[in-house]
N, C-alpha and C positions, 0 to 999 in steps of 0.2 A: 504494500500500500504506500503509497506517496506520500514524504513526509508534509509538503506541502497542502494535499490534501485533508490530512489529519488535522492541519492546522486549523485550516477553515471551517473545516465539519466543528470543528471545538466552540469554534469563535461563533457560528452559528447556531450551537446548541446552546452556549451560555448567554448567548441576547434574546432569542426564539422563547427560552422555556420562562421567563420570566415578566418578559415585556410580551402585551397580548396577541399577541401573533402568530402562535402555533409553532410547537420547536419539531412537531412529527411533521407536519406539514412542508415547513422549510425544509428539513431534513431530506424528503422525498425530492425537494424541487432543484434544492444543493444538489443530491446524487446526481439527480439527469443532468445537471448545467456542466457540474465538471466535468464529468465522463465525456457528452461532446467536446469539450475542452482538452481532451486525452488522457484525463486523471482516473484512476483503475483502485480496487479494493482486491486485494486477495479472500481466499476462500474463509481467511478467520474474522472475518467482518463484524460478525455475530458480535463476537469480545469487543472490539472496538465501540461496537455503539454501547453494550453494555459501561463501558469505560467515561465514556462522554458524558450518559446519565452519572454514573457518581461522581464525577466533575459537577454537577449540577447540584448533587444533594451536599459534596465538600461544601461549596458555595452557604447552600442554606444552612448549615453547620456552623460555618464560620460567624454567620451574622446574627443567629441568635442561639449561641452560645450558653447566654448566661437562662435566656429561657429551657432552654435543654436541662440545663442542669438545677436548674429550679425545679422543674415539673419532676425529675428525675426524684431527687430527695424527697420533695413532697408532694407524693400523687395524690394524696386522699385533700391537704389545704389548697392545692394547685390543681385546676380540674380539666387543663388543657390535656392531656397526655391520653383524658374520656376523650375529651371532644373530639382531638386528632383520629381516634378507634372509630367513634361511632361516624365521622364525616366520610370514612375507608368503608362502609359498609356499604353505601350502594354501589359505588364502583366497582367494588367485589363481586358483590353479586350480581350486574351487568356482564361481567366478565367470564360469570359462570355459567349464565344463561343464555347468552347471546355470544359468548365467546368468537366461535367458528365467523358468525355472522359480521362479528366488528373486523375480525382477523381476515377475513375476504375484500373490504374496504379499505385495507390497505395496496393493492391494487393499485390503485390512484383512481378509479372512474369517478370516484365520490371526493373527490379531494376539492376540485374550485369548487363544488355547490358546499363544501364544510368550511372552506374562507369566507364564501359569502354569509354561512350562519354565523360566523366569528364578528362579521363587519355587522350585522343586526344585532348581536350581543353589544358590543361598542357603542352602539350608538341609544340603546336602552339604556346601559350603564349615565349615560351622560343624560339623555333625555330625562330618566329619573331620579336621577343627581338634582338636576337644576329644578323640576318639579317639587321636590323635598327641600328647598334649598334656606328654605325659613323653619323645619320642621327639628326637634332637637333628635339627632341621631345616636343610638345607642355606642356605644364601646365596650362590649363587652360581650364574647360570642355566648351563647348559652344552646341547651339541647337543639331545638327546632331549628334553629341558623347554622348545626353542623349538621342536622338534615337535608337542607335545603340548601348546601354549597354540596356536600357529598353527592345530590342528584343533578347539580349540575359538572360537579366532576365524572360523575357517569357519563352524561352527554358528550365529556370530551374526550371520551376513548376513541370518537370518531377522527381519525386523521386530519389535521385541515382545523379542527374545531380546539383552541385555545384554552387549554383547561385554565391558564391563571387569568383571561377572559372571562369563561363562563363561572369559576367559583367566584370571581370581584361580583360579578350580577347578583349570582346568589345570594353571597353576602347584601347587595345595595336591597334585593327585594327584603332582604328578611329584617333591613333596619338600621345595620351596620351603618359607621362613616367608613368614607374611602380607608381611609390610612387603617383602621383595626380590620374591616374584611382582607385590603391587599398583605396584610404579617400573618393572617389566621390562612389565608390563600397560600402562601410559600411555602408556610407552616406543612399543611397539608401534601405538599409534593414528596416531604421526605421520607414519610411511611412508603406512599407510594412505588417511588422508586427502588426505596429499599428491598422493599418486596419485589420487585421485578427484575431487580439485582440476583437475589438467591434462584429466583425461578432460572435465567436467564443466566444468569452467569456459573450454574450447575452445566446447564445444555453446555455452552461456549468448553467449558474444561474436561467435559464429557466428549466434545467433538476435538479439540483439538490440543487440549492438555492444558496445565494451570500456567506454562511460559505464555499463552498466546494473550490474556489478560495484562501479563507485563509487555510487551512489547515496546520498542522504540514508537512505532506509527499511536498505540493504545495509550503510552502515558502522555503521546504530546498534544492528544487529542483532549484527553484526564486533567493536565494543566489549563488547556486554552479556555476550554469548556468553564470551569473554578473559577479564572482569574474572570472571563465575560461575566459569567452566571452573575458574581458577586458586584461586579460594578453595574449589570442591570438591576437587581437586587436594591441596593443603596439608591438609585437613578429613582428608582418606582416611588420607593418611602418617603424619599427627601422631599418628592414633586408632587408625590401624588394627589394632594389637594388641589392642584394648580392645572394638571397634565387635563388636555383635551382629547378626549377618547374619541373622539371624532377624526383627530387626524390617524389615530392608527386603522379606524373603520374603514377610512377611505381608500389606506394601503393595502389593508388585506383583500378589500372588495379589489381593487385594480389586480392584485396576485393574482386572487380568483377570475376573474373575467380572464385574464391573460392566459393562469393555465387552461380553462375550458377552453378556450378558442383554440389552444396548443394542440390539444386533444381532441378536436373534430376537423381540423387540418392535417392529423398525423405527423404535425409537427415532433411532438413527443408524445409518447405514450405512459411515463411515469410510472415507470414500473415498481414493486414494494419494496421497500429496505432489505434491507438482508438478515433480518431479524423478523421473528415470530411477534405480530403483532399485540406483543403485550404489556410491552415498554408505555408507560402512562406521557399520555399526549399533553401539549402545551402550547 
């Protein structure tokens, strides 16, 4: 695999899974760009993207840290560590029931019409933003708002469809202000992946042994992926009162229109990662 490749794919996974724009999404649209490009993956790809994802979850590690090890010491006065559990449970169970079903839409056929559901999330988020915008917003997640961010991180097992997009709506429908639904949104990615880690990264060492996880191309991808992830991360928090969801709406909508147009010209055909689609979307 191309170390320069690696590079990208990193840099793409650590702006993608954080900023609302879908990191599975890009990820499919990255592969087809650079390949025409001449840029190639070898057969242990698998481990690679595994890789990129725990660059992502370093990332959310690093920055809230001190919550980690709060919730850790005390799960029963700290009740994030339920929350995180129960918001993991519909996605789970999407995954169990529909698994085959989501895993076939990695494909790409569903991918611009999963941007464009990303660009309608966006612009919900903002539209009911400024609607509430005299109304006192709560801070503080509680049961039914990690219900209602966990069904829409369900919805974003769909390729294309921005899970830290649709759990920030979740959050805004359930009452949240921006700034606690997007920490309690991140929050949520790290179960995720982590779990998709062991599922995933058993397969990878099962096919191709535990050196294909260290790799030169695997850690540069593991850094790149960390050091983005985290300055998107910090970008989201710092801003996010202020950030207009409208312009990312309109990026993702122009992706989407662009790949569907790709894709009924045979311009590209977007074919799936190279991983079993169970890697948690962003």
């Amino acid at each position: 695999m191309d170390v320069l490749f690696s590079a990208l794919m990193g840099i793409v996974q650590g702006l993608a899974e954080f900023l609302p724009i879908s990191s599975s999404g890009h990820l499919i649209v990255a592969e087809k760009l650079l390949g025409l490009l001449g840029y190639t993956q070898d057969g242990s790809s698998i481990a690679f993207y595994v890789m990129l994802h725990m660059g992502t979850l370093i990332a959310v590690m690093a920055i809230f840290w001190r919550d980690w090890v709060d919730m850790l010491l005390h799960p029963i006065k700290n009740r994030t560590l339920l929350l995180l559990f129960i918001a993991s449970l519909p996605a789970l169970l999407v995954k169990v029931v529909l698994g085959d079903i989501v895993d076939g839409l990695f494909t790409g056929w569903f991918l611009g019409i999963s941007f464009l559901i990303t660009a309608v999330f966006l612009v919900l988020i903002e539209v009911l933003g400024k609607n509430a915008k005299h109304e006192r917003r709560k801070d503080e997640v509680d049961i039914p708002t990690a219900v209602t961010m966990g069904v829409f991180q369900g919805i974003a097992l769909l390729p294309g469809v921005s899970r830290s997009g649709s759990t920030l709506l979740g959050g805004i429908l359930s009452g949240l202000n921006r700034k606690t639904a997007a920490k309690f949104s991140f929050m949520m990615s790290a179960p995720a992946i982590l779990g998709s880690f062991i599922v995933e990264g058993k397969d990878a060492v099962e096919q191709y042994g535990l050196s294909s996880l260290f790799s030169v191309e695997s850690i540069i991808g593991l850094v790149f992926a960390a050091i983005f992830g985290y300055l998107a991360i910090r970008y989201m928090l710092k801003l996010i009162e202020r950030i207009s969801f409208y312009k990312f709406a309109l990026y993702v909508a122009v992706v989407g229109v662009l790949v569907i147009i790709a894709q009924l010209t045979g311009f590209a055909d977007f074919p799936p990662l190279s991983f079993p689609g169970s890697m948690p979307t962003v």
